[in-house]
Residue, then its C-alpha position, 0 to 999 in steps of 0.5 A: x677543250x678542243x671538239x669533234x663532232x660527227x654527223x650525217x650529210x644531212x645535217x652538215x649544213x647546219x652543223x657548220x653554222x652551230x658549231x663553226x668548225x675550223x676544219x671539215x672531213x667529207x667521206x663520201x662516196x665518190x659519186x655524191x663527194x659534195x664541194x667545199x661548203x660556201x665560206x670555207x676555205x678548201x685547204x680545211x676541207x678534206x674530201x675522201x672519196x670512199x665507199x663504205x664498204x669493208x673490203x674490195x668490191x668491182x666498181x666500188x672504191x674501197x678505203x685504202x691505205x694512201x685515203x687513210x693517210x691522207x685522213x691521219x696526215x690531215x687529223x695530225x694537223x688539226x691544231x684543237x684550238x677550234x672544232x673538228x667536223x666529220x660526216x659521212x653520207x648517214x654519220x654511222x660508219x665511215x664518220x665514226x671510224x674517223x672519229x676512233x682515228x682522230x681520237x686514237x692519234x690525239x690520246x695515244x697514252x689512253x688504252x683504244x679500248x677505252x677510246x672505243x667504249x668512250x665512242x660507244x657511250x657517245x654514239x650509240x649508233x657508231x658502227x665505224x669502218x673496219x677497213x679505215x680502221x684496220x689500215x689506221x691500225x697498221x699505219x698508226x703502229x697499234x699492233x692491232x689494238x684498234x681493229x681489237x677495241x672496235x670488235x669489242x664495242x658490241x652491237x651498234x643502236x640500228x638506226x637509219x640515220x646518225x644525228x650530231x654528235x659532239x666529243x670532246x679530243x682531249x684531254x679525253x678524262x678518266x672519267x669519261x672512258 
């Protein structure tokens, strides 16, 4: 079963050696947007250099719609036969919305909402991107469903740090959500 995995910054390095992922997500801000690991091949790294921050602010790079697309287009290439891993600076808002988005593009049959819970129930401390995800919501076609199942999941665990966190893509079970 194919797999996703968040994580913060902080524990990339050893996220890469216990999982062996086939492909990396980076957003960070642009600042601190780190290399491509050692090893790994930089056509498999996407590097997204965002602020998390929800709308404009000067001097701040706030998600847009050509960073959102380039995020599906790279997620849509993903072939799930190895795992996926996405990081954030703290692996709670701009890596989790990643992961509704990757979740979202790869079971378009299941309701976001229960996408949403499925996250929520995984990841305690997600608090994903409004703005990734209102713009993932327009370019994916979701009629505002998604922005709708992310207001739904209710508060987030308040915590300082996110920790790995492993998903499985599909087929995301009944079960499950």
């Amino acid at each position: 079963m194919p797999r996703l995995y968040v994580s913060p910054l902080s524990a990339l390095e050893n996220a890469i050696r216990d999982v062996s992922p086939q492909r990396i997500v980076s957003l960070l801000d642009p600042e601190t947007m780190i290399e491509t690991p050692a090893g790994f091949e930089p056509a498999r790294h996407l590097r997204v250099g965002v602020n998390d921050i929800d709308s404009h602010i000067d001097f701040l790079t706030a998600p847009n719609e050509a960073h959102v697309q380039e995020l599906i287009d790279f997620l849509g290439d993903w072939d799930l036969r190895e795992p996926l891993l996405v990081h954030c600076w703290a692996g709670i808002s701009r890596s989790t919305a990643a992961a509704f988005i990757t979740l979202c593009l790869h079971n378009p049959q299941l309701e976001e909402r229960a996408i949403a819970r499925f996250v929520r129930q995984k990841i305690a401390h997600a608090k994903p991107n409004r703005l990734m995800v209102e713009i993932a919501d327009d370019l994916m076609r979701r009629e505002g469903r998604m922005i709708a199942a992310i207001e739904a999941m209710g508060p987030a665990l308040d915590t300082y740090e996110g920790c790995l966190v492993e998903l499985p893509v599909r087929p995301l079970l009944k079960g499950e959500t």
